[in-house]
N, C-alpha and C positions, 0 to 999 in steps of 0.2 A: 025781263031779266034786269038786274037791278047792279047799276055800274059802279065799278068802284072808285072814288074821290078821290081815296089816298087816308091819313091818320089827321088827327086833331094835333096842332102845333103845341097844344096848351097840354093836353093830357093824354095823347098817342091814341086816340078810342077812334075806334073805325065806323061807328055811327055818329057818320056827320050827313047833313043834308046841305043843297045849294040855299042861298038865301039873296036871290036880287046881288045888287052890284053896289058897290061903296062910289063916293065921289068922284075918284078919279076914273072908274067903268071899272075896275075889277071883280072878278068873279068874289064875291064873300061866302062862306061857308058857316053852317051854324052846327053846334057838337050838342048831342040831346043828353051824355052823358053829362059832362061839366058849362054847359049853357053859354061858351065862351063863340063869338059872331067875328070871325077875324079871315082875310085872305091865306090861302096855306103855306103860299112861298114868296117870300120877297124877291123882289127881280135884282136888285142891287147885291153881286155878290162881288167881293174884289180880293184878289189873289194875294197871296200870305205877302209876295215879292213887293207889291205893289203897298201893300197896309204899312207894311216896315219902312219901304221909302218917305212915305207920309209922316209916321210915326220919327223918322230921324230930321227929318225937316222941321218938326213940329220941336225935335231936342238941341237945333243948331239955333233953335230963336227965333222964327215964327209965328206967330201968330195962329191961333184958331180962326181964326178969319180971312189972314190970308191964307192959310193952307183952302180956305171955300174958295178963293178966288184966285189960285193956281191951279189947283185940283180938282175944281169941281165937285167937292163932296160936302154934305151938310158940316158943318161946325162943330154939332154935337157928336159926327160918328169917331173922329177922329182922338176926340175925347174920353168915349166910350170904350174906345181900342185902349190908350195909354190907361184907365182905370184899368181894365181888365188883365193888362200884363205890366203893370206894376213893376210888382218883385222882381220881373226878368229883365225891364228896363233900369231899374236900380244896382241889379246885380252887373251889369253890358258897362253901364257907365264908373262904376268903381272899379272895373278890369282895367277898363279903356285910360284911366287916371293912371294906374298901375304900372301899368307898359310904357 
């Protein structure tokens, strides 16, 4: 009986097989449709409440670095979060002028 893993992160295709373990011991998966060799779920997930406190720390004048070393998160994720919602932090802080 042939168990199911779950979808490919890269291209949603359900043939994927196990492939041994990456560096840190996690299970790695390999996808036979688009060839991509990646774990399927990141453990690091953190709650919208908690990304936005970061993200307003990071807009009171913080630092990338010190947001790693209050918070405990890589440097880069916090970066990744303010590229990605931009236009809504653009738009928060011209209200917040406003008012």
């Amino acid at each position: 009986m042939k168990e199911n893993l779950g979808n490919c992160t890269k291209c949603g295709s359900k043939n994927i097989i196990k492939n041994g373990h990456n560096s840190t011991g996690k299970q790695q998966y390999h996808c036979k449709d688009c060839k991509a060799h990646r774990i399927l779920e990141s453990e690091k997930k953190y709650p919208e409440q908690r990304k936005w406190e970061i993200i307003r720390t990071y807009l009171e004048g913080s630092s990338l670095r010190g947001l790693q070393r209050i918070y405990h998160v890589a440097y880069q994720t916090p970066s990744r979060w303010i590229k990605k919602n931009d236009h809504f932090i653009a738009n928060n802080r011209r209200n917040s002028c406003i008012s």
